[in-house]
NUVOPA-118027 format. One record per residue: x, y, z of N, C-alpha, C, O in turn; residue in three letters. Coordinates in steps of 0.1 Angstrom, whole numbers, plus 5000, padded with zeros to 4 digits. Example, Ala and Ser with C-alpha at 12.3 -4.5 7.8 and 13.67 -1.06 7.14 Angstrom:
<recs>
513249435078512349555078513249675078514249675085ALA/512849785071513749895071512950005079513450115080SER/
</recs>
This chain:
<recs>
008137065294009037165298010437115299010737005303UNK/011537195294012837145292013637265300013437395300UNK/014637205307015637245312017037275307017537185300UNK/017737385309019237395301019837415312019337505318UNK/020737355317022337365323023137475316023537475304UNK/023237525321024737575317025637615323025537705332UNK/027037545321028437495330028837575322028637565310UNK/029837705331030837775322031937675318032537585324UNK/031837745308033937655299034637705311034537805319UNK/035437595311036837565321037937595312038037535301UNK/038737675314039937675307040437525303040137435310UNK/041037505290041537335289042537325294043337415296UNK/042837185299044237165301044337075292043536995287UNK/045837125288046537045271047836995277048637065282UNK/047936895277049336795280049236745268048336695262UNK/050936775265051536705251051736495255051936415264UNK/051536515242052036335246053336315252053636235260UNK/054336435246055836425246056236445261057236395266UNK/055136565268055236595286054736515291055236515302UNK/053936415290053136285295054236205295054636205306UNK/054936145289055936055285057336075295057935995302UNK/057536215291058636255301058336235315059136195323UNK/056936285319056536355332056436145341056636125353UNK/056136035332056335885337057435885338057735865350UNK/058535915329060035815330060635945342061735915347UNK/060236045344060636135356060236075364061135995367UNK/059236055370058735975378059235895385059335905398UNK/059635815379060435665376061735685384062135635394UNK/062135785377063635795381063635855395064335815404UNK/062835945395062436025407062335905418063235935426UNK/061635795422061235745431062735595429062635505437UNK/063535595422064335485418065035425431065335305434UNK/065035495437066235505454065135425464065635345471UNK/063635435466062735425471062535275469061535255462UNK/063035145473062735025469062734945479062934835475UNK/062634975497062834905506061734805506061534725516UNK/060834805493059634705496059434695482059934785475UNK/058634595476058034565462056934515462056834415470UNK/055834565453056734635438056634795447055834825456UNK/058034915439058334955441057335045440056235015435UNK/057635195444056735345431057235335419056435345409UNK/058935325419059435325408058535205396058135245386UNK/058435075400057834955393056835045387056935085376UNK/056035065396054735135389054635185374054335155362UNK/055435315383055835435369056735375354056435395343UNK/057735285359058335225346057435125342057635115330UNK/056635045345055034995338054035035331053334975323UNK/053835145336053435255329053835325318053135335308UNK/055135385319055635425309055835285298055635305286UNK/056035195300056335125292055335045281055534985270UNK/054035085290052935055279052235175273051435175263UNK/052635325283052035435273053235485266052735555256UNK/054235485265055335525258054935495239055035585231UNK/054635345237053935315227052935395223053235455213UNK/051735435227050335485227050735635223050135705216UNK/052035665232052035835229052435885216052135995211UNK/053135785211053835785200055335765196055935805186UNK/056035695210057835735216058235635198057635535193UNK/058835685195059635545184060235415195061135435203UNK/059535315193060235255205060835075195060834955198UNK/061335145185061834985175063635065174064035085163UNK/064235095184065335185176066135025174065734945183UNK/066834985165067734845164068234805176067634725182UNK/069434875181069834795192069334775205069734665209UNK/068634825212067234815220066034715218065434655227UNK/065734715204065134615199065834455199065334365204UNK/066734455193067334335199068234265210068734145211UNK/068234395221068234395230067534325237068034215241UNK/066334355240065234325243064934175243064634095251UNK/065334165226065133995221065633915229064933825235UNK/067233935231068233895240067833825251068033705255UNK/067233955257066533895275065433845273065333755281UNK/064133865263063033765266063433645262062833555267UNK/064633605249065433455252065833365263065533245265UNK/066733495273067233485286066133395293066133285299UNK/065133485291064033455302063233335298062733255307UNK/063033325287062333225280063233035286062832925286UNK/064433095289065333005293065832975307066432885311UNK/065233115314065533045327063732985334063532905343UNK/062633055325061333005327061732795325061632725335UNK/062132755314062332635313062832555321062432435323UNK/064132635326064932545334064032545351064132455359UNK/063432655352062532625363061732465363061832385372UNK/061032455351060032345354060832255351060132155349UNK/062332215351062932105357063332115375063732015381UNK/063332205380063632275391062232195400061232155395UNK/062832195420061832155423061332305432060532285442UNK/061832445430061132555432060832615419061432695413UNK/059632555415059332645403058932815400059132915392UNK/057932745415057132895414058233015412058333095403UNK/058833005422060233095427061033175417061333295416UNK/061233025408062233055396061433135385062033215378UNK/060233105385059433175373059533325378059933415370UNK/059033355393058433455398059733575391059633665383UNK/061133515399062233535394062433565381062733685381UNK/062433535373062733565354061333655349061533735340UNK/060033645356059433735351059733875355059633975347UNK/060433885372060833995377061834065364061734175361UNK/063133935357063534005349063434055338064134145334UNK/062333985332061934045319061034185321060734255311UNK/060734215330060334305338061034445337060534555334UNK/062334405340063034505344064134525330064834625330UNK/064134465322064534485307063734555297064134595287UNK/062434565302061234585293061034745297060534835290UNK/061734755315062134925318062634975313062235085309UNK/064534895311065435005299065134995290065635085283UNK/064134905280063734925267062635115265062635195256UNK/062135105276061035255282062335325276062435395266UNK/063635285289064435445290065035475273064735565265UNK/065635385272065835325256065035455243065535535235UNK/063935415247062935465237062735605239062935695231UNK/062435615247062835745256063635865251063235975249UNK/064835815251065435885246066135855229067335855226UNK/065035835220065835795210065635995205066536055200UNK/064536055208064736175199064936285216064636275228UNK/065536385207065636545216066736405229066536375241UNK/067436375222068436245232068936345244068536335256UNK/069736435238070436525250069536545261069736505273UNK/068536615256067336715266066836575273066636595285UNK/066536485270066036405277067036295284066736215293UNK/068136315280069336225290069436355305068936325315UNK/070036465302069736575310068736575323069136585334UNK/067336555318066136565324066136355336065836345348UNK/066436275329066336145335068036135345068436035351UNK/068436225342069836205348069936285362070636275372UNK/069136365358069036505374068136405382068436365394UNK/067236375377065836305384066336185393066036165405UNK/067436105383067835995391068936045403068935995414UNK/069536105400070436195411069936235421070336215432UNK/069136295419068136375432067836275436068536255446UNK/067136185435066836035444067835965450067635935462UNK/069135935443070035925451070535985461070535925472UNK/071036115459070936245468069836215481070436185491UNK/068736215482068336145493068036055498067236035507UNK/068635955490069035835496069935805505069835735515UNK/070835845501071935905507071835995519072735975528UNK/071136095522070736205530070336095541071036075551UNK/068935995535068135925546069235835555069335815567UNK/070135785543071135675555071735765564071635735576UNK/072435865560073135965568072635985580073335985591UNK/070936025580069836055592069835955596069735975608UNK/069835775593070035705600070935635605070535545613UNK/072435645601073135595607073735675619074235625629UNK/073635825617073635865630072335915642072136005650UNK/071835835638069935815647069635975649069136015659UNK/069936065638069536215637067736195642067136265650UNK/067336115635065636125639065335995645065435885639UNK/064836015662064635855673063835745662062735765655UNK/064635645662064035535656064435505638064235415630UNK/065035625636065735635620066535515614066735475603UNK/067335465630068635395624067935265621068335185613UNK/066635245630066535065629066135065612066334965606UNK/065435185606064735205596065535195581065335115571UNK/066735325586067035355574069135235574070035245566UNK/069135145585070435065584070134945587069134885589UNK/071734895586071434735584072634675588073634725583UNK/072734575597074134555602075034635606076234615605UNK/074434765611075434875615075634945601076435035601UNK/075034925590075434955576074635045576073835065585UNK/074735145563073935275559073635185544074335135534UNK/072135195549071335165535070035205530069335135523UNK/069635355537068735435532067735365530067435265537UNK/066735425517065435375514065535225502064835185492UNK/066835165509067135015502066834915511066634945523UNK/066934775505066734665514068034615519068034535528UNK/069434675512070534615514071134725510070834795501UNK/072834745522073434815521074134785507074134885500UNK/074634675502075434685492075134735478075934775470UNK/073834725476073134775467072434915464072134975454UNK/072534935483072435115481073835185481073735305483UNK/074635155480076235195478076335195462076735295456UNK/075835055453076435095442075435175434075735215422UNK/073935205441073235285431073635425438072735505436UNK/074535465443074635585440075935635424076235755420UNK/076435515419078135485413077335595400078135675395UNK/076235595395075335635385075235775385075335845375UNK/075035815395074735965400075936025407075736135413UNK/077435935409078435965409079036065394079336185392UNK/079035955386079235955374078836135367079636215363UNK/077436135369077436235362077536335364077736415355UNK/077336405383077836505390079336515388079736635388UNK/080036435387081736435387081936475369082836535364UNK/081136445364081536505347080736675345081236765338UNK/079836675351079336835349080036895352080336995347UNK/080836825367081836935373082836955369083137065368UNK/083936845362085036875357085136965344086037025339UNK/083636945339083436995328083437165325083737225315UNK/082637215340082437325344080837355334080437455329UNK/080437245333078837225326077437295339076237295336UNK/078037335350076937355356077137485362078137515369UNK/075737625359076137765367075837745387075737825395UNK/075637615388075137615406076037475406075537365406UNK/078037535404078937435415078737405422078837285423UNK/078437475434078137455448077437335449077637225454UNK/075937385441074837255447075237095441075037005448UNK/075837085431076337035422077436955437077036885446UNK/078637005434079536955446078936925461079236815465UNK/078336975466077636945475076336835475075736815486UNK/076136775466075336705459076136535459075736425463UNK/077536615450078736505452079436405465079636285467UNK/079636535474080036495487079236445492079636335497UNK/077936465495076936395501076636265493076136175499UNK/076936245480076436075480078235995480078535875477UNK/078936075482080736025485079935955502079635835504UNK/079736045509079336025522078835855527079235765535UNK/077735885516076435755511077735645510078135565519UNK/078035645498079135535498079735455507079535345511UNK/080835555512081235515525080535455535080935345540UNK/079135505541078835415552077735345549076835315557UNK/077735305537077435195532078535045538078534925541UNK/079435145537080435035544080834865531081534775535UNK/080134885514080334805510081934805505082334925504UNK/082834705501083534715495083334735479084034815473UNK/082334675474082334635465081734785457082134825446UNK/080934845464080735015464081935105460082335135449UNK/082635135473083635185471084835145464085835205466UNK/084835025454085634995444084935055433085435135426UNK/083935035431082535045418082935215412083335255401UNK/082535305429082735445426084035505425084235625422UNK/085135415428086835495423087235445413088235485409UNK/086535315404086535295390085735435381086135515373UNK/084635415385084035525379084235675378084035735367UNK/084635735389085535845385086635835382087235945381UNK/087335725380088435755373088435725354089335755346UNK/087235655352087235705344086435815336086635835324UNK/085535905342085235955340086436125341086436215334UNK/087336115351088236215352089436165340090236245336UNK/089536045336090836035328089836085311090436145302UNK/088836065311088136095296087836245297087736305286UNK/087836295309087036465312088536485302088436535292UNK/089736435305090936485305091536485294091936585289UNK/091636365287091736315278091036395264091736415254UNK/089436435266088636485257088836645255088536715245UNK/089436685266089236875268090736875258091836815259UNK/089736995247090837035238091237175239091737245230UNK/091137235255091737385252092437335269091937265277UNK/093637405268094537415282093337455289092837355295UNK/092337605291091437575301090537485306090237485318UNK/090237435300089537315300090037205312089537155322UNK/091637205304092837085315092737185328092137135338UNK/093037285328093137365340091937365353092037375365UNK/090637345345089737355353089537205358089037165369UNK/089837115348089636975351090636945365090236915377UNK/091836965361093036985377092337035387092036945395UNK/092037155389091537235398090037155403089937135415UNK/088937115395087837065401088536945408088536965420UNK/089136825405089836755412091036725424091436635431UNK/091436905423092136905438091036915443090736815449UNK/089837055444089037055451088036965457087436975468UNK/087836865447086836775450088036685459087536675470UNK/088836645459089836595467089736635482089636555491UNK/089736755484089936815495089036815501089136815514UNK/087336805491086336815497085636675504084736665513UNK/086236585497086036475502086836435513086436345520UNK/088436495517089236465522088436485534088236405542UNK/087836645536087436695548085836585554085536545565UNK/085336575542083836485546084936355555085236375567UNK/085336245547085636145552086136185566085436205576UNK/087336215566087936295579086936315589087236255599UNK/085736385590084936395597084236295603084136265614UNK/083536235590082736085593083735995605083235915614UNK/085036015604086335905611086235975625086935925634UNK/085636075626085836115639085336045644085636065656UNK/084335945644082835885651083835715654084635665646UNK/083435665663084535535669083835425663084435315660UNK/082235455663082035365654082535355639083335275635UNK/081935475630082635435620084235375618084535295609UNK/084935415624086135365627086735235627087735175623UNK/085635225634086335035640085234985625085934945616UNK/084034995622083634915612084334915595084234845585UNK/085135055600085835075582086735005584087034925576UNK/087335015596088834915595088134765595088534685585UNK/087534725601086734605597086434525584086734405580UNK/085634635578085334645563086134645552085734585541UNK/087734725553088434705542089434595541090234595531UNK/089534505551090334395543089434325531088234315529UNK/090634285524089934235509089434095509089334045498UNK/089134005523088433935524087733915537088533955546UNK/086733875542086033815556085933705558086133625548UNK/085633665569085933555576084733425567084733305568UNK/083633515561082833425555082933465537082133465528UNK/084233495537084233455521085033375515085033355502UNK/085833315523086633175530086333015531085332985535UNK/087232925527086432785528085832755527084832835525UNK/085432565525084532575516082832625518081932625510UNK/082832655530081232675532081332845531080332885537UNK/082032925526082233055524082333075510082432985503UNK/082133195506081633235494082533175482082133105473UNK/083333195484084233105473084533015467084932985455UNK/084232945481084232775481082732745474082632645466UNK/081132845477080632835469080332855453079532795446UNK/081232945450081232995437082232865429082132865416UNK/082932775436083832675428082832575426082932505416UNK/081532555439080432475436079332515425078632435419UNK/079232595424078432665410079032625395078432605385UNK/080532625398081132615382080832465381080332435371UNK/081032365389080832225386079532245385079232205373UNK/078432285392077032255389076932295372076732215363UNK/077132435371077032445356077932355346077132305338UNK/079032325344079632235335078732095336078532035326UNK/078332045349077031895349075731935340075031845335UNK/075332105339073932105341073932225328074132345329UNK/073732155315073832285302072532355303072532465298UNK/071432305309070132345305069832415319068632445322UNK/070632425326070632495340069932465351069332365348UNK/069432485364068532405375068032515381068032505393UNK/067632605378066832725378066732785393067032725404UNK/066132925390066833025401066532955415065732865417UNK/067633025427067132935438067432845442067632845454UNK/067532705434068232605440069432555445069632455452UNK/070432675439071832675442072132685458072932625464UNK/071132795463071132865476069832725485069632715497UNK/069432685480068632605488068632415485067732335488UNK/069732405480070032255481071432255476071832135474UNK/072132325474073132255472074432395485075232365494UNK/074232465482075332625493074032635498072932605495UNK/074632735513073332805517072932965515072133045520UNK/074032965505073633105500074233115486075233055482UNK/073333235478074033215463074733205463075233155474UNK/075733235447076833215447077633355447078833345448UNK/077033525447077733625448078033635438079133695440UNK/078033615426078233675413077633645400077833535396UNK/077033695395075733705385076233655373075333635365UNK/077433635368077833545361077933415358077733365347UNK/078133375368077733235378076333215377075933165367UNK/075833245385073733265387073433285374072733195371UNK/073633365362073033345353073233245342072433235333UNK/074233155345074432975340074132925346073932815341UNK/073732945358072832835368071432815363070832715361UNK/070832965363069332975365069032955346068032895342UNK/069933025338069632955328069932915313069532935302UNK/071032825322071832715315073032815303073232935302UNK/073532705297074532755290074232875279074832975279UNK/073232825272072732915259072133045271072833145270UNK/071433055278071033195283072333265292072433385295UNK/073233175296074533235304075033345295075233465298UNK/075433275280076233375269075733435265076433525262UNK/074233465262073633535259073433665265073233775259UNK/073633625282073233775293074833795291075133915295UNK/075933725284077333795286077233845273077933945274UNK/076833845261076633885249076234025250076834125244UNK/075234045260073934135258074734275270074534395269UNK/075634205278076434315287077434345284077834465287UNK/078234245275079634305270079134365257079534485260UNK/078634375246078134415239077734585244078234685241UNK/076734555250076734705253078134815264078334935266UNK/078534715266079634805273080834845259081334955259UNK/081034725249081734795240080834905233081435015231UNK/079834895230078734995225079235145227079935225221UNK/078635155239079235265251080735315247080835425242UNK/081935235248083335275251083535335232084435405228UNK/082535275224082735335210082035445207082135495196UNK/081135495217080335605220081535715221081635805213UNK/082235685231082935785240084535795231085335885233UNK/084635715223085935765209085235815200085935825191UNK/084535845198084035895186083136045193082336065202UNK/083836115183083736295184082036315179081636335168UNK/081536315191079936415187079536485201080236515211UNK/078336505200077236615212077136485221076836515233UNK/077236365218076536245228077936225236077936155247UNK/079036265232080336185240080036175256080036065261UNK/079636295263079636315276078636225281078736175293UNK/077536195273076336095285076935975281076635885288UNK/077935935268077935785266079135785277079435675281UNK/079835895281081135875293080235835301079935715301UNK/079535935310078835875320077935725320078335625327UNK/077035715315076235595311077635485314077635405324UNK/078735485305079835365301080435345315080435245322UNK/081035455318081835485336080635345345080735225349UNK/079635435344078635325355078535205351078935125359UNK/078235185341078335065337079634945341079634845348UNK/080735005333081934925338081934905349081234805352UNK/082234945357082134985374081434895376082034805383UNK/079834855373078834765380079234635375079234535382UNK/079434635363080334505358081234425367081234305371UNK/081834495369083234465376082434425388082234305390UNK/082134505395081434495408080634345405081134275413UNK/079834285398079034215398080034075395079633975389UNK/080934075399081733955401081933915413082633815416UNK/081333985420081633905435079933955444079733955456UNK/078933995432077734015439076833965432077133985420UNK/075433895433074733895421073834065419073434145427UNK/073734065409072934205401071934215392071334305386UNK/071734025392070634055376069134145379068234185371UNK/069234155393068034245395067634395399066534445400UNK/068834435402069734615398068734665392068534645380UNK/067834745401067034835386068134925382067634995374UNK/069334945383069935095382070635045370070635095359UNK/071634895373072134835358071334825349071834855338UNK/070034785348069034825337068734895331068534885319UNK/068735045341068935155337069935195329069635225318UNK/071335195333072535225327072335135314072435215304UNK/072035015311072334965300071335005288071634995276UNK/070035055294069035125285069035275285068035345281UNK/070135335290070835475284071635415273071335445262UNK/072335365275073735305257072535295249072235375240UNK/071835185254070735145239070235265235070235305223UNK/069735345246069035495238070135575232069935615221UNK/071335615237072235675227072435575222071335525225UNK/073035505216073335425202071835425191072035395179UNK/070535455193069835465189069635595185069035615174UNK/070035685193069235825185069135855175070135855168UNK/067735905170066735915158067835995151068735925146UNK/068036105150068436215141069436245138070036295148UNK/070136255127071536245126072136365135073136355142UNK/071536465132072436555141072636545161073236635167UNK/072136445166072836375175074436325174075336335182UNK/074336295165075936225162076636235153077436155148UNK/076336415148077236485136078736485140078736535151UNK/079636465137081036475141081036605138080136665131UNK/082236685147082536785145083736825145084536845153UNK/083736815130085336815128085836925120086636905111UNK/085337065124086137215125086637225137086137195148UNK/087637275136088837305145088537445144087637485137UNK/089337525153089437655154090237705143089837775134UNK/091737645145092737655132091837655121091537765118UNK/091237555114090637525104089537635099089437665088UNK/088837695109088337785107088737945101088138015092UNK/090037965111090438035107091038105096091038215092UNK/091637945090092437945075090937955062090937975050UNK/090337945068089137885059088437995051088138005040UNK/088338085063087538275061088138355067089238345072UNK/087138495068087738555075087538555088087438445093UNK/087538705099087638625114086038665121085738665133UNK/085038695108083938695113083438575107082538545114UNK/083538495099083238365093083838305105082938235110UNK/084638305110085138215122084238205130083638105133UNK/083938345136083138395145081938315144081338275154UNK/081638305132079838265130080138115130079138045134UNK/081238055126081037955130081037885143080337785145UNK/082037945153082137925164080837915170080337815176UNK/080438025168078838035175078137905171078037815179UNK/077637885155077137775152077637625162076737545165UNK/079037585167079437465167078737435185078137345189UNK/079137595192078237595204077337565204077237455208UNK/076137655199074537615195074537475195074137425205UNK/075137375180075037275182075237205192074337125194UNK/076437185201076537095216076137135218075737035224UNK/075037275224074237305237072937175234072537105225UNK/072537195249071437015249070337085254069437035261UNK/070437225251068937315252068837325266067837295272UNK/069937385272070337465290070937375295070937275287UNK/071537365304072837325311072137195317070937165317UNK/072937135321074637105317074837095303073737085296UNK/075937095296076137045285077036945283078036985288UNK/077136815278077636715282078936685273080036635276UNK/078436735258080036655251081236735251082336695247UNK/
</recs>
């Protein structure tokens, strides 16, 4: 005697490879703020993505990304070496694997976006914002102990540093998600200002009681260049008009935030504290500087480098504060130029993004803004382990890569030009056409 089952059909569920792919590097970005412990959520998700991204089918060989890539497993291949002359090996290894780690992320974001570039810069750019956004929110709830027990959680030396291990580093990952809220806005790219600005002020907020310097230099490089390029690029007086007008208001809006925050006696005495341009321990020789003068002799003695760690544990008692430095230390001369090859490189990348007239101008503004900014900033901090600079530098690689030429069609009809060209419905149809083309398939629109 035989038996039949019968299980009704279940409706199917169909996930595209292309939503699988997105729905990791969303993820990713979504949880990026979240790192007060490791490995991260974020770790996870960009590990993930980074071995199904292949599998789904991402193009993931775009040229400069690919040799990108090369770059740092060199890097790493070279501070792994200088470890096993080192007498912390473990440390030093554990260290360079973390970084090839975290290059093998922006190679994800990279790939990522080599096709449908816009729609998917768009989609990883809200995601990483919104995490910022409450990151920001959390230090806020804990520097003023809104919820009992918040502050021991979410600060740090009286500092606001959210769901980070260190205030200075939760200050400059918001410089990213500065960037691109301050360009939608000037741009007038977004139908919900409000949330948008309000979005703004609240990680302006973040910054500030972060209390870093090195933050609040990071984020007034970065909008300014993002407001001198908004300015610079807009080819209609309205355009200038609204760019003026978002920046009185954003002015005012920030004027009223800070203003507020100063009401509080703490913040007060710690900002006035905070903004002289040196402290008492970045002074002499057992102070950061006097360290950093010990680093440059170590490196000129040591071409093959003495690998991560030991700078801070036998020779200073703390790094050296700038990743230019640490990265000739940890490994040696050939991987020093290499990590400056592989940063300046992409930062000129970026700044030749943003002269040249296409649909990509606006994310290579943003992407390049943060960038420079963290550059700068990383002269007096080390960063080679920034998931967010990884990030920023595997957005350039993915725009400089995008698949399809019409990513980076110049667009070089003019209105005039059009006009003289046909009549003024030929205009008409062109105009429409040049829209269509910059739109990045719903708002914002970036170039």
């Amino acid at each position: 005697m035989s038996w039949t089952l019968t299980i009704p059909t279940a409706v199917p569920l169909r996930v595209s490879a292309s939503a699988l792919g997105a729905a990791l590097i969303a993820c990713g970005m979504l949880t990026s703020s979240f790192v007060s412990f490791e490995p991260a959520p974020t770790d996870a998700f960009m590990l993930m993505a980074a071995i199904a991204l292949p599998m789904l089918g991402f193009s993931v060989f775009g040229p400069l990304a690919a040799t990108q890539l090369a770059i740092w497993i060199t890097i790493c291949a070279l501070g792994i070496f200088a470890a096993g002359i080192s007498p912390h090996a473990d440390a030093s290894i554990k260290h360079n694997v973390v970084t090839l780690f975290l290059a093998i992320a922006a190679f994800a974001v990279a790939s990522f976006l080599r096709e449908r570039t816009a729609q998917r810069f768009n989609l990883l750019l809200w995601c990483f914002t919104l995490s910022a956004a409450a990151a920001a929110i959390l230090a806020l709830v804990g520097y003023f102990d809104l919820i009992p027990g918040s502050y021991d959680v979410f600060t740090r030396y009286g500092r606001g540093r959210g769901p980070y291990k260190d205030p200075n580093v939760f200050g400059a990952a918001l410089v990213l998600a500065l960037a691109f809220l301050s360009w939608i806005l000037v741009r007038g790219e977004t139908q919900r200002p409000l949330f948008g600005g309000g979005l703004f002020v609240v990680l302006v907020v973040g910054v500030l009681i972060s209390f870093s310097r090195g933050a609040w230099m990071a984020a007034a490089l970065t909008l300014a260049i993002v407001g001198v390029s908004a300015l610079v690029f807009a080819v209609e007086r309205s355009h200038q008009n609204r760019i003026c007008a978002v920046v009185i208001a954003g002015t005012f809006a920030i004027s009223i935030a800070v203003g507020a925050a100063l009401q509080s006696e703490k913040i007060t005495n710690l900002l006035a504290e905070r903004a002289s341009l040196s402290q008492g321990y970045d002074v002499g020789p057992s102070g950061r500087f006097g360290g950093q003068r010990k680093a440059v002799a170590l490196i000129v003695e040591n071409p093959l480098g003495i690998g991560n760690g030991v700078f801070s544990s036998v020779y200073h008692h703390e790094a050296p504060h700038q990743v230019y430095l640490s990265m000739f230390l940890n490994s040696g001369w050939i991987g020093g130029l290499l990590f400056l090859i592989s940063v300046l490189s992409t930062l000129a990348i970026g700044a030749h993004g943003i002269l040249t007239k296409s649909q990509l101008r606006g994310p290579f503004v943003i992407a390049t803004a943060a960038l420079a900014a963290t550059l700068v900033l990383s002269l007096v901090i080390d960063s080679d382990h920034w998931r967010h600079l990884f990030i920023v530098m595997g957005l350039i690689w993915g725009l400089s890569d995008a698949k399809h030429p019409s990513n980076k069609r110049s667009l070089k009809v003019t209105p005039a030009r059009q006009i003289a060209e046909g009549s003024h419905a030929s205009a008409h149809r062109r105009a429409a056409r040049l829209r269509q083309q910059s739109h990045l398939g719903g708002r914002p629109r970036f170039a």
